[in-house]
mmJSON file of the N, C-alpha and C atoms, coordinates in Angstrom:
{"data_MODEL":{"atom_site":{
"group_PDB":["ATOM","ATOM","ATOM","ATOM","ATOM","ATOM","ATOM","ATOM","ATOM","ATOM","ATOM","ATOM","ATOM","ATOM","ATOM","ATOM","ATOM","ATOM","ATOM","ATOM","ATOM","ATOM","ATOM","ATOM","ATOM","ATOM","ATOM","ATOM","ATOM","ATOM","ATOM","ATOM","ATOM","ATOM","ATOM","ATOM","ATOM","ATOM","ATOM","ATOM","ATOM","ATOM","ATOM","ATOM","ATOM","ATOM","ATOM","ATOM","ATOM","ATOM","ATOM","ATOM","ATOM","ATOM","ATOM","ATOM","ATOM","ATOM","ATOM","ATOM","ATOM","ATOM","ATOM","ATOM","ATOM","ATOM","ATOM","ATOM","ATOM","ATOM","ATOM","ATOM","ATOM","ATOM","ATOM","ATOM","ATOM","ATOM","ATOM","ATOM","ATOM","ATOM","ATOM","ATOM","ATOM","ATOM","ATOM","ATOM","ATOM","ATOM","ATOM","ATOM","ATOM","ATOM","ATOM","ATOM","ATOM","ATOM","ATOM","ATOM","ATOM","ATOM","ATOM","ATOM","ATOM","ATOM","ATOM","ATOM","ATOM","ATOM","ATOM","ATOM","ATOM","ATOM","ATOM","ATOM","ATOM","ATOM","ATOM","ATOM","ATOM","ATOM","ATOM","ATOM","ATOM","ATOM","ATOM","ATOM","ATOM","ATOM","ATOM","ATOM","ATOM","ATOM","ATOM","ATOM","ATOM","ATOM","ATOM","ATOM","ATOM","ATOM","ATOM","ATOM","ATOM","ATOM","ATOM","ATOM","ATOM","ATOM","ATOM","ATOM","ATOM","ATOM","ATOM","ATOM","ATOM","ATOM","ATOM","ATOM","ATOM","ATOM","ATOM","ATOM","ATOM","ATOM","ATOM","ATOM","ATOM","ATOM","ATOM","ATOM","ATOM","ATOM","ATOM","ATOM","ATOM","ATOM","ATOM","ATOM","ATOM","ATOM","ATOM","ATOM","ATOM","ATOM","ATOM","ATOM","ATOM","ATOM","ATOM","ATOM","ATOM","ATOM","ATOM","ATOM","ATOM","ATOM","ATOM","ATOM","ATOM","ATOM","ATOM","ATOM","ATOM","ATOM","ATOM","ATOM","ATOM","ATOM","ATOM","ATOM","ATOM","ATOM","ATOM","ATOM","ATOM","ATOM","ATOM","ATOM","ATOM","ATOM","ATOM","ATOM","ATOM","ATOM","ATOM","ATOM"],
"id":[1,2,3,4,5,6,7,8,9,10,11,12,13,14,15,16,17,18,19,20,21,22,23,24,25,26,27,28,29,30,31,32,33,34,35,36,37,38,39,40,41,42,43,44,45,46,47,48,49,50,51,52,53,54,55,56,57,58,59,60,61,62,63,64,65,66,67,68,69,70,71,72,73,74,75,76,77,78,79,80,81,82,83,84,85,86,87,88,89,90,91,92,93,94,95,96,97,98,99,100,101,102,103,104,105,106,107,108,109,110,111,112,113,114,115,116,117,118,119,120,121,122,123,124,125,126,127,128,129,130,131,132,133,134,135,136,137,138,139,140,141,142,143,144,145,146,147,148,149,150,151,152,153,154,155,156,157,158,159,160,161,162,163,164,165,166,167,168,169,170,171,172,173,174,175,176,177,178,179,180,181,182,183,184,185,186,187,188,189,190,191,192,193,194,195,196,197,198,199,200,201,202,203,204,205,206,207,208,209,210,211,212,213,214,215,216,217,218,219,220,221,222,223,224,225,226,227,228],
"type_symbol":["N","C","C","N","C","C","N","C","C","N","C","C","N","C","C","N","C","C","N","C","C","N","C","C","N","C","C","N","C","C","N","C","C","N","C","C","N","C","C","N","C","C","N","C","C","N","C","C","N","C","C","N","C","C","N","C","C","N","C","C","N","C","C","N","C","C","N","C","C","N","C","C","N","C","C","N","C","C","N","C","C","N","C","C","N","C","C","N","C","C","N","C","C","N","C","C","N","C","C","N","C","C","N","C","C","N","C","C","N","C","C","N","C","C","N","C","C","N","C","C","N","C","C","N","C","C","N","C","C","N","C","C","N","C","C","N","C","C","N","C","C","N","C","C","N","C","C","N","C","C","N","C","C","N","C","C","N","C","C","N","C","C","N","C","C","N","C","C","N","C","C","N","C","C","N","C","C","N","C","C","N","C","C","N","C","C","N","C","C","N","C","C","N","C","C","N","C","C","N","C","C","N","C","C","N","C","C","N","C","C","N","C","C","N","C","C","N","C","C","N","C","C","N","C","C","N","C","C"],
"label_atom_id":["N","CA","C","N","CA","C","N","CA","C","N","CA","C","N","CA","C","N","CA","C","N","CA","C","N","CA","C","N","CA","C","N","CA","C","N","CA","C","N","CA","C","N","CA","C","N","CA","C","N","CA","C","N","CA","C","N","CA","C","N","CA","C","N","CA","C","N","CA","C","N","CA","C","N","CA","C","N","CA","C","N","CA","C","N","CA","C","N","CA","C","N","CA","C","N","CA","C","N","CA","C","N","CA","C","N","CA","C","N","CA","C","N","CA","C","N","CA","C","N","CA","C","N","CA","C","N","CA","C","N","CA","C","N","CA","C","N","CA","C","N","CA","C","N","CA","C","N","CA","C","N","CA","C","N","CA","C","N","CA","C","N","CA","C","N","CA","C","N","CA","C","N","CA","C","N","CA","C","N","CA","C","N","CA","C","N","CA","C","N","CA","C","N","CA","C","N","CA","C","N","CA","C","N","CA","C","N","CA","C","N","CA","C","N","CA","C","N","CA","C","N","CA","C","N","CA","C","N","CA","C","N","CA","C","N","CA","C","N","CA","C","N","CA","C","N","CA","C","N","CA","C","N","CA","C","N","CA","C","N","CA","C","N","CA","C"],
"label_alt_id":[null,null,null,null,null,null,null,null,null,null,null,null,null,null,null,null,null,null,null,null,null,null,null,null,null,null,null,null,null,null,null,null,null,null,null,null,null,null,null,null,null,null,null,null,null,null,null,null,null,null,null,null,null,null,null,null,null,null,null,null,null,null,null,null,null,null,null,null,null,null,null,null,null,null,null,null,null,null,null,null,null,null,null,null,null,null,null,null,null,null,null,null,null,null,null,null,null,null,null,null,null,null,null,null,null,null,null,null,null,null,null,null,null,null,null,null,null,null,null,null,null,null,null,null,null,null,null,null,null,null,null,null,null,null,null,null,null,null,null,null,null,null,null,null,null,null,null,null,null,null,null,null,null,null,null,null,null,null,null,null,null,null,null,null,null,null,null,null,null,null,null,null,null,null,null,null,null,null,null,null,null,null,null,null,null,null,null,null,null,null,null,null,null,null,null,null,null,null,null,null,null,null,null,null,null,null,null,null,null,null,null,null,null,null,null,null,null,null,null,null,null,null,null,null,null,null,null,null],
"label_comp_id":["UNK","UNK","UNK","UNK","UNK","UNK","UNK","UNK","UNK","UNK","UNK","UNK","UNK","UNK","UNK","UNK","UNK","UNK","UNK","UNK","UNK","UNK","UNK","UNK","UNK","UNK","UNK","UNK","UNK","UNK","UNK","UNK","UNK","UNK","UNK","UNK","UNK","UNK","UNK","UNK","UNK","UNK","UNK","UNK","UNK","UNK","UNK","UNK","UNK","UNK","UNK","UNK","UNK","UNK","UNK","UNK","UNK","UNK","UNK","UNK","UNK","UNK","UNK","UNK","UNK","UNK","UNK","UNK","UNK","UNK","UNK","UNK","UNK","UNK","UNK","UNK","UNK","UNK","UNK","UNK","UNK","UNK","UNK","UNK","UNK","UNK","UNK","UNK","UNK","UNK","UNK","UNK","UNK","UNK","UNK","UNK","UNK","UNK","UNK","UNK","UNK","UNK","UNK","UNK","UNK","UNK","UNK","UNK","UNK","UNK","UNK","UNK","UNK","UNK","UNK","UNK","UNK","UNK","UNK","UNK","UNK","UNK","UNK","UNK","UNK","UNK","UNK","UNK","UNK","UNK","UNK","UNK","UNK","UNK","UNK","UNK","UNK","UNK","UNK","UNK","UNK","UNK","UNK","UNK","UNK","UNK","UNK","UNK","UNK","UNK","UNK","UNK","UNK","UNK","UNK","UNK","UNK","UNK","UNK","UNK","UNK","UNK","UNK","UNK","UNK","UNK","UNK","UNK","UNK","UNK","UNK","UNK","UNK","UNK","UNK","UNK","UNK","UNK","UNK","UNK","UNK","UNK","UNK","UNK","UNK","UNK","UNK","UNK","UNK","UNK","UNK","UNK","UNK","UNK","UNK","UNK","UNK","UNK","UNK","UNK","UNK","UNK","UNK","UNK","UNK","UNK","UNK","UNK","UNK","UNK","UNK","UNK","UNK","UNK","UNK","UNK","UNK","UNK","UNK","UNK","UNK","UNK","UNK","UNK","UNK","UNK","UNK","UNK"],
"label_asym_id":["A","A","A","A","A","A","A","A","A","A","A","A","A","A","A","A","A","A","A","A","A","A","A","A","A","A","A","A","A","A","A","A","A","A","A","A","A","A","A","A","A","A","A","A","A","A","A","A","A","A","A","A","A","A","A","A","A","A","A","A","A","A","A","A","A","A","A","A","A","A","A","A","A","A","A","A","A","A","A","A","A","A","A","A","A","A","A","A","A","A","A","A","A","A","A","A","A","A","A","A","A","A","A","A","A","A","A","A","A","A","A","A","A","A","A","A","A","A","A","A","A","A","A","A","A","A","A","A","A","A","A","A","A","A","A","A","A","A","A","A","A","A","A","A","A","A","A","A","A","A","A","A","A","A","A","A","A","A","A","A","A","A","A","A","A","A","A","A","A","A","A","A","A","A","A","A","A","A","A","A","A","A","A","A","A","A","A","A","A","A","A","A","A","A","A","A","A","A","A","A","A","A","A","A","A","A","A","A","A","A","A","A","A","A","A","A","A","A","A","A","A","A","A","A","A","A","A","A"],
"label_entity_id":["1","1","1","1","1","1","1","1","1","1","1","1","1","1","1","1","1","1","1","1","1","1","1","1","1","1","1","1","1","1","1","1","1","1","1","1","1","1","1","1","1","1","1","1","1","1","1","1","1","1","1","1","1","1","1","1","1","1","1","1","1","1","1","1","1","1","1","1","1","1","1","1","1","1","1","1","1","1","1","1","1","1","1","1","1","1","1","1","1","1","1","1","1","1","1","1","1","1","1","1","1","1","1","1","1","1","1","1","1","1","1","1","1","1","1","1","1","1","1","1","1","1","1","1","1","1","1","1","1","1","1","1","1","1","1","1","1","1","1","1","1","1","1","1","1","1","1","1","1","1","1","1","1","1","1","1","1","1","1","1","1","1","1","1","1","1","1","1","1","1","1","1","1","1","1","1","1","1","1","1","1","1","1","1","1","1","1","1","1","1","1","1","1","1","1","1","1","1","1","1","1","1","1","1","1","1","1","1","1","1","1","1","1","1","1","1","1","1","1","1","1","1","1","1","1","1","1","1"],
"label_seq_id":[1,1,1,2,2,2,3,3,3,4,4,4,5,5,5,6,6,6,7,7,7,8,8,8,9,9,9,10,10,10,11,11,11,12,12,12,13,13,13,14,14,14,15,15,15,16,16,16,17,17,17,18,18,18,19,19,19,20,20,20,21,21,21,22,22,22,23,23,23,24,24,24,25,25,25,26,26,26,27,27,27,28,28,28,29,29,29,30,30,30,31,31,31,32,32,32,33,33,33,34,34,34,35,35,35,36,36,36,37,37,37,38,38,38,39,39,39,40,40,40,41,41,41,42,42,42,43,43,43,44,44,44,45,45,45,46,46,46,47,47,47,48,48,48,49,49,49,50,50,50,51,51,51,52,52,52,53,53,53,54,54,54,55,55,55,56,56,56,57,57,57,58,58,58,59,59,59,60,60,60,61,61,61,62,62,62,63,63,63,64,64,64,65,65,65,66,66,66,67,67,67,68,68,68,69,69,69,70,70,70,71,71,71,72,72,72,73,73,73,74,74,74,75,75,75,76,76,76],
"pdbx_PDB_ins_code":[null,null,null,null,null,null,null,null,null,null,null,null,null,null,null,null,null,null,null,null,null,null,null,null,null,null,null,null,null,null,null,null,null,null,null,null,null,null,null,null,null,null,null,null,null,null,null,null,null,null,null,null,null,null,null,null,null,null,null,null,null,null,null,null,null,null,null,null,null,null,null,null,null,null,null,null,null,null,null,null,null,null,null,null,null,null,null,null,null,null,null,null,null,null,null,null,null,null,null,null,null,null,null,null,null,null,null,null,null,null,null,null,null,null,null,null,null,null,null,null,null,null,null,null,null,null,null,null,null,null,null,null,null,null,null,null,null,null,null,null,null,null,null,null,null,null,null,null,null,null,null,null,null,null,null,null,null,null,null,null,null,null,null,null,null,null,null,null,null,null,null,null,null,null,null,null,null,null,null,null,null,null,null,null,null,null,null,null,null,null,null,null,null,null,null,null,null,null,null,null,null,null,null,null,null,null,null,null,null,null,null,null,null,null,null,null,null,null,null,null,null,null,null,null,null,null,null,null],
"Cartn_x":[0.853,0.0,0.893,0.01,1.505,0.373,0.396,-0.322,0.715,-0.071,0.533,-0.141,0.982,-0.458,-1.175,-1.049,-2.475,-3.39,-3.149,-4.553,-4.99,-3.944,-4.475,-5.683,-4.791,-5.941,-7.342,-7.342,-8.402,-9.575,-9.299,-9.514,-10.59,-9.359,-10.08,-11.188,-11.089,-11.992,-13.196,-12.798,-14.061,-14.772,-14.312,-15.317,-15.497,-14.924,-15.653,-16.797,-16.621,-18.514,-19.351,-18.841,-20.11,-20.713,-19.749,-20.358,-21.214,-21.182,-21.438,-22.984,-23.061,-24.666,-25.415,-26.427,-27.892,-28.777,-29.004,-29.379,-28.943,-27.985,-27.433,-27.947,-28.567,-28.996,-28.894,-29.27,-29.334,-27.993,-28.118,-27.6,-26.297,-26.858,-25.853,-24.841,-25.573,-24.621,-23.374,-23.935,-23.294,-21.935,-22.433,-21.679,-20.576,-20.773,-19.887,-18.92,-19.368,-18.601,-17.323,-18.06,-16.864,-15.787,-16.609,-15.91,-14.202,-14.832,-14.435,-13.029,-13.657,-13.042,-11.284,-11.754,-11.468,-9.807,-10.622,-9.584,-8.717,-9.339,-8.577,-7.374,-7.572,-6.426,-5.281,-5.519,-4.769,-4.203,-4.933,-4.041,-3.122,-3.079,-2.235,-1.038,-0.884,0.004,0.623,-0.318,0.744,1.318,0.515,1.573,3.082,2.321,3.756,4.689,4.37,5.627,6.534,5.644,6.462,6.983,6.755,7.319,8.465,8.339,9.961,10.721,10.645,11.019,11.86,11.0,11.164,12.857,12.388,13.319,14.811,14.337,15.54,16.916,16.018,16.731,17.14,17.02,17.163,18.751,18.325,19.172,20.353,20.514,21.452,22.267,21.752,22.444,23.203,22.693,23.498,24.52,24.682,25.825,26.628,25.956,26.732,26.831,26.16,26.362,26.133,24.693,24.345,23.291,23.394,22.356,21.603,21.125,20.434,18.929,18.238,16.511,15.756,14.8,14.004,13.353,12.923,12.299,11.312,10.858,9.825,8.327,8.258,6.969,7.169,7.946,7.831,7.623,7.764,7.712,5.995,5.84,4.311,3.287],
"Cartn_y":[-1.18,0.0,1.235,2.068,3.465,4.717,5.493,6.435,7.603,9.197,9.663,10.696,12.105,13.316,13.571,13.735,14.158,12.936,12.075,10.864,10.87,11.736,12.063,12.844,14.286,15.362,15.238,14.525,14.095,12.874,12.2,11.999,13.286,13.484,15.025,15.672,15.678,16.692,15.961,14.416,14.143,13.948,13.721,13.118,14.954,16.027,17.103,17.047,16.342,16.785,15.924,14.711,13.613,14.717,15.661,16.31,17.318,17.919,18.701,18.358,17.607,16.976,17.103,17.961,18.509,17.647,16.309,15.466,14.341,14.408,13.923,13.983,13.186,13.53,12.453,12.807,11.612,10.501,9.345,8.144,8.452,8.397,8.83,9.793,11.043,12.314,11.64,11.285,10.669,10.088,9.358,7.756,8.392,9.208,10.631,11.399,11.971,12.754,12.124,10.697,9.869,9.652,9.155,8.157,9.977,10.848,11.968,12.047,12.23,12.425,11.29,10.298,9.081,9.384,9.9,10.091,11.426,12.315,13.259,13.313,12.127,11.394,10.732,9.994,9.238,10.074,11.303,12.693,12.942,13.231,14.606,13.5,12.503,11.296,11.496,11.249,11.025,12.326,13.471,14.758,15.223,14.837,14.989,13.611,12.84,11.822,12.335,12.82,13.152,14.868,15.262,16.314,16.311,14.934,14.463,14.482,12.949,12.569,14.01,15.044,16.319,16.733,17.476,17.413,16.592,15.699,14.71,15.023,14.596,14.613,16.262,17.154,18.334,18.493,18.251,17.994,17.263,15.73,15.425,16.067,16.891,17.2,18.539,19.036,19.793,19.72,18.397,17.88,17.197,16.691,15.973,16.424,17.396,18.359,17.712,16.444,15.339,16.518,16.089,16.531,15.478,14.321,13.267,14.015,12.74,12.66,13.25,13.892,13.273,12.106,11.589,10.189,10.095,8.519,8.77,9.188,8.752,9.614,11.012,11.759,13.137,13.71,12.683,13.247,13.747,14.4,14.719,13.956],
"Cartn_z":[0.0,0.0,0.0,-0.759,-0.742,-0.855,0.168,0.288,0.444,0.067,0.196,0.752,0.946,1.735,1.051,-0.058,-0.922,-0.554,-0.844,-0.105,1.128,1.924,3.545,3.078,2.039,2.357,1.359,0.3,-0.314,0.963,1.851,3.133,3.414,4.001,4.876,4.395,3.153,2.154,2.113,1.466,2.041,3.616,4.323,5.496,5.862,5.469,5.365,4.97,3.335,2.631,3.182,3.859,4.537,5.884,6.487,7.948,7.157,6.567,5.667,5.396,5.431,4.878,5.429,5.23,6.131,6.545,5.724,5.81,6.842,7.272,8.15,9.608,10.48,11.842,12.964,13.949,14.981,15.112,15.033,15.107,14.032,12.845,11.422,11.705,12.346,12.483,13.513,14.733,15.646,15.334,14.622,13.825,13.174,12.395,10.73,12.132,12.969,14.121,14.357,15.178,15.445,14.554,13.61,12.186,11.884,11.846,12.098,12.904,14.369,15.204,14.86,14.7,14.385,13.536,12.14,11.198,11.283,11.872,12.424,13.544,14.315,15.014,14.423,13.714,12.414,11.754,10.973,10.21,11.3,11.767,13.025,13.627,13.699,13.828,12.423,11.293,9.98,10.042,10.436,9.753,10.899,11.85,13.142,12.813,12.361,11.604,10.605,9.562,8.181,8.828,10.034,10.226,10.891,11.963,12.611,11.726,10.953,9.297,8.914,8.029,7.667,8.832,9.902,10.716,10.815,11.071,11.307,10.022,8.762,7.784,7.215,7.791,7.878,8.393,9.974,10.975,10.68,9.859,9.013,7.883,7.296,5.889,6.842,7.44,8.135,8.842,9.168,10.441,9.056,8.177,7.205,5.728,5.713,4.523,3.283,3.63,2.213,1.607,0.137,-0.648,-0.831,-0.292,-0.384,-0.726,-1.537,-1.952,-0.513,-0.08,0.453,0.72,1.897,1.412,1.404,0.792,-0.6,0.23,1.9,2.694,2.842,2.404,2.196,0.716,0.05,-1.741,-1.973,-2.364,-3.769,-2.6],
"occupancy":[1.0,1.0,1.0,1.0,1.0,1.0,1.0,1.0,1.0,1.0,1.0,1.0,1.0,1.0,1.0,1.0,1.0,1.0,1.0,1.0,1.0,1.0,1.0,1.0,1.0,1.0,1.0,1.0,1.0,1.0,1.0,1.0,1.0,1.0,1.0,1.0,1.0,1.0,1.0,1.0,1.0,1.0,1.0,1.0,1.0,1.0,1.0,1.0,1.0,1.0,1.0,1.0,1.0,1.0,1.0,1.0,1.0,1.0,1.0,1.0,1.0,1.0,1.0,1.0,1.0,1.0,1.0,1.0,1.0,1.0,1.0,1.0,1.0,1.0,1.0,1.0,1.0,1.0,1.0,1.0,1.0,1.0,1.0,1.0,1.0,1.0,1.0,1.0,1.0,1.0,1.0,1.0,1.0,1.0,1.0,1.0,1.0,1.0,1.0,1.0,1.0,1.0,1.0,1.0,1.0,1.0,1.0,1.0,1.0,1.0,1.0,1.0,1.0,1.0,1.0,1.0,1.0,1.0,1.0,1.0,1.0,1.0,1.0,1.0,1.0,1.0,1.0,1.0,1.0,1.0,1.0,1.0,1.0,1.0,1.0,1.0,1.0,1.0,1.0,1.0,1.0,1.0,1.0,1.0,1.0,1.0,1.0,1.0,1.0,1.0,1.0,1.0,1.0,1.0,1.0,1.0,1.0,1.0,1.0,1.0,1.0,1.0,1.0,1.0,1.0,1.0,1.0,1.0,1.0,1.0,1.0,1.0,1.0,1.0,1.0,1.0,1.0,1.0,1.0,1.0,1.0,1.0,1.0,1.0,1.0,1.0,1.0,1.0,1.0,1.0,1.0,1.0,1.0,1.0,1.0,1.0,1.0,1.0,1.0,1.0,1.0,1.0,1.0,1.0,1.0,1.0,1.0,1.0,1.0,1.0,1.0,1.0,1.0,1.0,1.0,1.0,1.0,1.0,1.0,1.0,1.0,1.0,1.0,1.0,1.0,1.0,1.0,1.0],
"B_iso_or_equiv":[0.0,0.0,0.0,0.0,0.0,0.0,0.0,0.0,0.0,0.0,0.0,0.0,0.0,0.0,0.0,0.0,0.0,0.0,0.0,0.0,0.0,0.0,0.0,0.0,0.0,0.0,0.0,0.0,0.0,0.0,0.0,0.0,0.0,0.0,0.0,0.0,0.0,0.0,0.0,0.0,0.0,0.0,0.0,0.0,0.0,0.0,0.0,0.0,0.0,0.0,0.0,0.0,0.0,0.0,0.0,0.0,0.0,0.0,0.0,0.0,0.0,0.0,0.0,0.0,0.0,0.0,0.0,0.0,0.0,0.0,0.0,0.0,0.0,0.0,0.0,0.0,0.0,0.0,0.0,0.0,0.0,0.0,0.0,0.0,0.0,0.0,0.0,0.0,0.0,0.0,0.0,0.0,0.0,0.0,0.0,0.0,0.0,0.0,0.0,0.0,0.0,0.0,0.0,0.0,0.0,0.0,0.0,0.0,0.0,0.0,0.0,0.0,0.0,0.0,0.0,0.0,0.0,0.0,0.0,0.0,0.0,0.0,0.0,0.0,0.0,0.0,0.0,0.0,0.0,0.0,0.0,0.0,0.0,0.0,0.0,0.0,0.0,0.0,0.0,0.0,0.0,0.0,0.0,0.0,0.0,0.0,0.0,0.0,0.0,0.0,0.0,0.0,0.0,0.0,0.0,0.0,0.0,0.0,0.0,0.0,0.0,0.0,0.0,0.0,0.0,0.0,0.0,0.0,0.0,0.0,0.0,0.0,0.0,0.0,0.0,0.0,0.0,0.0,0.0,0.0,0.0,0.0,0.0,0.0,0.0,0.0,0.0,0.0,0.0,0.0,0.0,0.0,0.0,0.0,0.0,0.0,0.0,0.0,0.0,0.0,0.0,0.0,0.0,0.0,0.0,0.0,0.0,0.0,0.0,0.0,0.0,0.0,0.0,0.0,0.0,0.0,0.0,0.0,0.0,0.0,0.0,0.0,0.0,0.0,0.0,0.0,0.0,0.0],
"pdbx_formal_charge":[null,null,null,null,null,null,null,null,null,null,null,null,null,null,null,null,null,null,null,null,null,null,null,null,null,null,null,null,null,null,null,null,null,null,null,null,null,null,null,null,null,null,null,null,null,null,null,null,null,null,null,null,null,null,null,null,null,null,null,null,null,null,null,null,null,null,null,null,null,null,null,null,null,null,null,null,null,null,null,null,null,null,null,null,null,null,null,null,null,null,null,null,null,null,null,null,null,null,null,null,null,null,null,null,null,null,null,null,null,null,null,null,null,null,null,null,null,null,null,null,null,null,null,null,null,null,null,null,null,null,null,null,null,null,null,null,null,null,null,null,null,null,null,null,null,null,null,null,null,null,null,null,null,null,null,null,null,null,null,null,null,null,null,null,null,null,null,null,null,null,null,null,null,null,null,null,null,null,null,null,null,null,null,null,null,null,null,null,null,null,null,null,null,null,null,null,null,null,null,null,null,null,null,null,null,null,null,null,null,null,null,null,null,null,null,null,null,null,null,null,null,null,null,null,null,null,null,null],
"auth_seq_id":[1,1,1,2,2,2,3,3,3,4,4,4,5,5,5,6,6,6,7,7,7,8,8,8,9,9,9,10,10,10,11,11,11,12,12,12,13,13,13,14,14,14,15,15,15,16,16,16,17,17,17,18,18,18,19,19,19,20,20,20,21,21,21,22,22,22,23,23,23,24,24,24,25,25,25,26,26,26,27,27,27,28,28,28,29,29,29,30,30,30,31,31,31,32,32,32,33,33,33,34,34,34,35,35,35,36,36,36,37,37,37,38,38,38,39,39,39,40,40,40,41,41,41,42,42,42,43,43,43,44,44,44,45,45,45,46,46,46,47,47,47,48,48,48,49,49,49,50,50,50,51,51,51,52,52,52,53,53,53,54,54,54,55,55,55,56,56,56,57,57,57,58,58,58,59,59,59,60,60,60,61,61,61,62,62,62,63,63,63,64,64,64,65,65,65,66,66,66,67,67,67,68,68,68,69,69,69,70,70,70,71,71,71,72,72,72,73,73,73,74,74,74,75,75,75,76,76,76],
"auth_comp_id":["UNK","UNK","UNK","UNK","UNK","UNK","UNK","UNK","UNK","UNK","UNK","UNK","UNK","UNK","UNK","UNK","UNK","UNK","UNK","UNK","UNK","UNK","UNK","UNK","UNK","UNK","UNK","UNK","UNK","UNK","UNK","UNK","UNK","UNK","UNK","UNK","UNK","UNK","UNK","UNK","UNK","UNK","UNK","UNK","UNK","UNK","UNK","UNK","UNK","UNK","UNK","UNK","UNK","UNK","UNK","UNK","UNK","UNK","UNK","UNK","UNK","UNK","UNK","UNK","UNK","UNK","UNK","UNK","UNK","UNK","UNK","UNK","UNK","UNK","UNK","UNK","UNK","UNK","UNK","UNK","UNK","UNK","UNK","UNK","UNK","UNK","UNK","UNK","UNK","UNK","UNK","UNK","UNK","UNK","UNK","UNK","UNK","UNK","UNK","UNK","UNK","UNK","UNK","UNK","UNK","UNK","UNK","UNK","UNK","UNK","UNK","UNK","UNK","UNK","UNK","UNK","UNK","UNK","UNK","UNK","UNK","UNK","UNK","UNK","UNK","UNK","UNK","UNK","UNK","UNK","UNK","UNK","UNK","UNK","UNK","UNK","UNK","UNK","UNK","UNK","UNK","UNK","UNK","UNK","UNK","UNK","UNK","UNK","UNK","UNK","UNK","UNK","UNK","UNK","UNK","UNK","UNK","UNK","UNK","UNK","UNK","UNK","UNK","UNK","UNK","UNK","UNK","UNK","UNK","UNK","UNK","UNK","UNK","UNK","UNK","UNK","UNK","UNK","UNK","UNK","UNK","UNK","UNK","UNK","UNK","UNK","UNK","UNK","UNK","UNK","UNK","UNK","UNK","UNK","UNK","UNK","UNK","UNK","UNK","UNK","UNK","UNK","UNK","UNK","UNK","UNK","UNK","UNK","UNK","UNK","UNK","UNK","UNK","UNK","UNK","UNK","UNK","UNK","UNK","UNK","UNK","UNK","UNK","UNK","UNK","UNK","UNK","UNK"],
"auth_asym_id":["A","A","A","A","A","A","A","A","A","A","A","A","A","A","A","A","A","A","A","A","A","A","A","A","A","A","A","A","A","A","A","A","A","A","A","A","A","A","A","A","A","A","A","A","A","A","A","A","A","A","A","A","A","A","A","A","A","A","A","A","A","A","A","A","A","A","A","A","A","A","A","A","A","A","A","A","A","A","A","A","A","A","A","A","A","A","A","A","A","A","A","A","A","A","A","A","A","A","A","A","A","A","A","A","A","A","A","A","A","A","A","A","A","A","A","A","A","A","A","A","A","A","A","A","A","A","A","A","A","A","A","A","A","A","A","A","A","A","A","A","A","A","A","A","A","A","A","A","A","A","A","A","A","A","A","A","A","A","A","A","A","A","A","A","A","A","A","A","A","A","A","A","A","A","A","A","A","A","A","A","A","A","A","A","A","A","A","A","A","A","A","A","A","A","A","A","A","A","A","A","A","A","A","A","A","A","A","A","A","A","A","A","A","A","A","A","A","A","A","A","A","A","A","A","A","A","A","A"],
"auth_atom_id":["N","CA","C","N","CA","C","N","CA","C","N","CA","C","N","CA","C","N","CA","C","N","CA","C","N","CA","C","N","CA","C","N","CA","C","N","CA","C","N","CA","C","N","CA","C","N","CA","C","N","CA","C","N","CA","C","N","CA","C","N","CA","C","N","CA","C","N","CA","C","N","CA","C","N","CA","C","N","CA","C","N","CA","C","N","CA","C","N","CA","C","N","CA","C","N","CA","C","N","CA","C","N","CA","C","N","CA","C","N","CA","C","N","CA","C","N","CA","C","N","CA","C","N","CA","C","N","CA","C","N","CA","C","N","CA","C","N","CA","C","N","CA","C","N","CA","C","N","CA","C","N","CA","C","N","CA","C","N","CA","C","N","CA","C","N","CA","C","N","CA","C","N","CA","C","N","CA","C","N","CA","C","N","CA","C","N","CA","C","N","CA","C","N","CA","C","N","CA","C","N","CA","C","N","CA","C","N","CA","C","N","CA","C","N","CA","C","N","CA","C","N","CA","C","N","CA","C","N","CA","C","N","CA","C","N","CA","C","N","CA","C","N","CA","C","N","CA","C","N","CA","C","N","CA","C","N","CA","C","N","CA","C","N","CA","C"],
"pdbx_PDB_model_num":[1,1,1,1,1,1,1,1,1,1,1,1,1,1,1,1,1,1,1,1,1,1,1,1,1,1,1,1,1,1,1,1,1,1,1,1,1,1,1,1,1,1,1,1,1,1,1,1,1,1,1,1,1,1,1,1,1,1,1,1,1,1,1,1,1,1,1,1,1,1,1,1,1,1,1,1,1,1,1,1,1,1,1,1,1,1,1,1,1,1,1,1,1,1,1,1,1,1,1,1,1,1,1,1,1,1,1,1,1,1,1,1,1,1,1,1,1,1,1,1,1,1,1,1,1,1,1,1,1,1,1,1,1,1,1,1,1,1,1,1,1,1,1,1,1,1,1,1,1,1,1,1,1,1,1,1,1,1,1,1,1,1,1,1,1,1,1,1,1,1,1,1,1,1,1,1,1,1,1,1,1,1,1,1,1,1,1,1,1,1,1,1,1,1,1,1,1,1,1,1,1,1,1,1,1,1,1,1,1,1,1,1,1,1,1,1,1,1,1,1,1,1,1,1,1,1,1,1]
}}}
């Protein structure tokens, strides 16, 4: 499996338009909140990862003066 942030934030965007839905109430709304709450936990983990990640390898080229790739969970 190979995901990337854009598939985080296409994610996001949607379970935006599911809260979004007027039609939405009671039990359902409930259910979409969580489901929500849920994946919004999961984002904020992936983005404080690829931000260590980010960091770290920052922190290297500096002590070691590499022009190395990014890696490939920080690419596009």
């Amino acid at each position: 499996m190979k995901n990337t942030l854009g598939d985080l934030n296409n994610h996001l965007f949607a379970e935006m338009e599911r809260l979004s839905d007027e039609d939405l109430s009671g039990e359902k709304l409930t259910e979409e909140i969580n489901r929500a709450k849920a994946l919004s936990q999961v984002a904020t983990q992936i983005i404080l990862n690829g931000s260590l990640a980010l960091k770290a390898k920052v922190a290297y080229d500096e002590q070691f003066g590499t022009k190395e790739k990014l890696p490939p969970m920080l690419e596009g």
